[in-house]
C-alpha positions as CSV (number, residue, x, y, z in Angstrom):
1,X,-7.6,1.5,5.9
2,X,-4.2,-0.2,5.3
3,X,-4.6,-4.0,4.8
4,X,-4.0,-6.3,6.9
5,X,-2.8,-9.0,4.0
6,X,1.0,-11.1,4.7
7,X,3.5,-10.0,2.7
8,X,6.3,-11.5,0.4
9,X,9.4,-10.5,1.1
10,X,13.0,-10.8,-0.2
11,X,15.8,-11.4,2.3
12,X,19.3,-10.7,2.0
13,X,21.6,-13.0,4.3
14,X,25.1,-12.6,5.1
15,X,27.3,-15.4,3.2
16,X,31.0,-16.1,3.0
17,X,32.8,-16.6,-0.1
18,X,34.2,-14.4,-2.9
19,X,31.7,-12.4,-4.9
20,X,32.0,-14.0,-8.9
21,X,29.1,-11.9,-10.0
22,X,29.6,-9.1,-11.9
23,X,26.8,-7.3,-9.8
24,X,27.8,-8.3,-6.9
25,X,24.8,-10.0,-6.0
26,X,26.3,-12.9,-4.7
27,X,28.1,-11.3,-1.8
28,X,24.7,-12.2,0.0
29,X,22.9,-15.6,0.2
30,X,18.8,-14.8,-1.1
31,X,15.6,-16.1,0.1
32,X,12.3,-15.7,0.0
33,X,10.2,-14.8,3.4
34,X,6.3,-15.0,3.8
35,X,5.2,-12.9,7.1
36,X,3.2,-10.9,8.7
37,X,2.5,-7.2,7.3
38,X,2.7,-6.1,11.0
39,X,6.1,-8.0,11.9
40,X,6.5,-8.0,15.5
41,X,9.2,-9.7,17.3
42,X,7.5,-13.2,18.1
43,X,5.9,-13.3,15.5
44,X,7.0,-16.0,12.5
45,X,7.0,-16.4,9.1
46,X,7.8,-19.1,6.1
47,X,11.3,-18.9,4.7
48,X,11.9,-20.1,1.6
49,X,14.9,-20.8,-0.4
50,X,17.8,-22.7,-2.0
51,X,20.9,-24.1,-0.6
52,X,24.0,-25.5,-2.0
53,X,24.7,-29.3,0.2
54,X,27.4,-30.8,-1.1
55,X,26.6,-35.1,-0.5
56,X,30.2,-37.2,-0.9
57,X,31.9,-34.8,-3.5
58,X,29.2,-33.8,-5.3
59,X,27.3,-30.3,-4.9
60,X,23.7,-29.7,-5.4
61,X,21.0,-27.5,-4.8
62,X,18.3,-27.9,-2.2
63,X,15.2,-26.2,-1.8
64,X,14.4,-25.4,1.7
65,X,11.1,-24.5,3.5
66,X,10.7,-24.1,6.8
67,X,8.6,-21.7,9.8
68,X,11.2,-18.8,10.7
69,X,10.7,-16.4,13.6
70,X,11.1,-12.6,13.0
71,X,13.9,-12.0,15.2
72,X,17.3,-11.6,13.4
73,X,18.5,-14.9,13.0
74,X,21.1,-17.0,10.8
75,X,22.8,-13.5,9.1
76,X,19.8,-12.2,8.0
77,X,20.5,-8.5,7.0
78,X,17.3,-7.1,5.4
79,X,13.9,-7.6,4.1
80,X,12.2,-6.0,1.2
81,X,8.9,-6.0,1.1
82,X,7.9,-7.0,-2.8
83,X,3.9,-8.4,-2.6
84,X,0.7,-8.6,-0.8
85,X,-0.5,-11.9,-0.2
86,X,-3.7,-13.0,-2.0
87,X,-3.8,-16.3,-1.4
88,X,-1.4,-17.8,1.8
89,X,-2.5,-21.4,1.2
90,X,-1.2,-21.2,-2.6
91,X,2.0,-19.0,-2.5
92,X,4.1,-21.9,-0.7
93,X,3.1,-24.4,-4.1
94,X,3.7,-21.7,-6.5
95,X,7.1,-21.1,-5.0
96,X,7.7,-24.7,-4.9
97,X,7.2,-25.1,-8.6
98,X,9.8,-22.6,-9.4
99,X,13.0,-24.6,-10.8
100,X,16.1,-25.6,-9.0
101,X,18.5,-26.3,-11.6
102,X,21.5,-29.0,-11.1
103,X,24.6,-29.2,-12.8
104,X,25.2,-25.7,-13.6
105,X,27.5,-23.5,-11.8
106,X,26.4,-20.7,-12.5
107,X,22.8,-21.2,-10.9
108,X,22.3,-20.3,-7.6
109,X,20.1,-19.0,-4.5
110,X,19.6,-15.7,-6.9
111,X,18.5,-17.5,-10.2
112,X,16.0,-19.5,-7.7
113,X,14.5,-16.1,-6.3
114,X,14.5,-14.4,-9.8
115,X,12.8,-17.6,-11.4
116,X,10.4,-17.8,-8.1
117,X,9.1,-13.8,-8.4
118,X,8.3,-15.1,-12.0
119,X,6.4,-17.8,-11.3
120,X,4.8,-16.0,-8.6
121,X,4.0,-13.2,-11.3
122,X,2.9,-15.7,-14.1
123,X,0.7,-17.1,-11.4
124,X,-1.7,-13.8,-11.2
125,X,-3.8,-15.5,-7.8
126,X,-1.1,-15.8,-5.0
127,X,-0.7,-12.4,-4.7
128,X,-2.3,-8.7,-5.1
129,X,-0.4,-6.1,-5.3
130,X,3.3,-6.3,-5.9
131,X,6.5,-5.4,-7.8
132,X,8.2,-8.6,-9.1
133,X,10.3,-6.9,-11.7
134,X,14.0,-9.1,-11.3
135,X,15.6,-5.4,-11.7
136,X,13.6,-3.8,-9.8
137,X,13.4,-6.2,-7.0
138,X,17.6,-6.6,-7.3
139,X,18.1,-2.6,-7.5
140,X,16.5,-2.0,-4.3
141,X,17.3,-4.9,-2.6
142,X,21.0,-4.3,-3.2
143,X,20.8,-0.8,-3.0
144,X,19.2,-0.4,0.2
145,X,21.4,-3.7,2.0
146,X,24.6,-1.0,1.0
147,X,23.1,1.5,2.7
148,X,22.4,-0.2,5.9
149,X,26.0,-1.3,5.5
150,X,27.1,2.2,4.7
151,X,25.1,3.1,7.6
152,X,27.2,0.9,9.7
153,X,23.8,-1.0,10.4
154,X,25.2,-4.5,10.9
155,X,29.1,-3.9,12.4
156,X,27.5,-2.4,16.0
157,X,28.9,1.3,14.7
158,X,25.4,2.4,14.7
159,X,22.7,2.6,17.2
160,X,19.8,0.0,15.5
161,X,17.7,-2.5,17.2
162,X,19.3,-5.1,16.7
163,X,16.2,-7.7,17.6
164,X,14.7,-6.2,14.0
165,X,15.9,-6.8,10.6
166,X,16.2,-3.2,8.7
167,X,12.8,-3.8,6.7
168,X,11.9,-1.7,3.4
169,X,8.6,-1.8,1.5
170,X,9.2,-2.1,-2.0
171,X,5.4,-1.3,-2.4
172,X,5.4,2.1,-0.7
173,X,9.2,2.8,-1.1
174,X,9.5,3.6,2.4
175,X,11.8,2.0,5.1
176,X,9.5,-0.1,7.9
177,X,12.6,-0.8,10.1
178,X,15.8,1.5,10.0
């Protein structure tokens, strides 16, 4: 019987900019999302993430947490499915404790998620089953945003629903939303 547990997700957003990592990583902006394993259109999650404010001339880094609805909103390109929720009540502090680093410009919205799926992972109680692997997690996250891409998922090429974000379950390596 499959479980009815929320789920941890990664979510790739589109961003502006020039890509200055060497995996291209950076060519999205990364959060984290907690939802609903059954994601319907009204339902809503938790998104949370980091985000560079820039206050008089100086930049820094924010972290940001705040309800989200399931219907493609603010460039949001995909979701991968990386955990089972455990423990909803305790996931939100455990992310919160993760680090966001100042005055270095090499850490971004990407070191934040890789430090946060570590924490989460070091943890042990927020979550059951899951892959937190940084690699892993980057691999298919990246390799499944260029083939929606590829797949002319985002450019209105393709024929998609376009009130669902392309959704793939890290878990059970299968695509939940085309």
């Amino acid at each position: 019987m499959p479980s009815g547990k929320d789920r941890l997700c990664v979510a790739l957003h589109l961003r502006g900019g020039k890509s200055r990592m060497p995996g291209k990583e950076d060519r999205f902006h990364w959060a984290l999302f907690i939802g609903p394993r059954i994601m319907m259109q009204l339902s809503s999650g938790i998104q949370i993430h980091v985000k560079n404010t820039v206050f008089g001339q100086e930049g820094t880094s924010v972290l940001e947490e705040r309800e989200s609805s399931l219907i493609p909103a603010g460039q949001v390109l995909i979701r991968v499915v990386v955990a089972k929720i455990q423990d909803r009540e305790r996931l939100p502090g455990i992310l919160r404790t993760a680090p966001v680093t100042q005055d270095d410009s090499s850490w971004n919205c990407i070191s934040w998620v890789r430090e946060a799926l570590a924490t989460v992972q070091k943890d042990g109680e927020a979550v059951g089953t899951s892959k937190l692997d940084w690699q892993e997690v980057r691999d298919a996250a990246m390799g499944y945003c260029q083939e929606k891409i590829d797949a002319h998922r985002f450019d209105g090429k393709g024929q998609y629903d376009m009130m669902k974000t392309a959704t793939y379950d890290l878990l059970e390596r299968k695509k939940i939303v085309p």
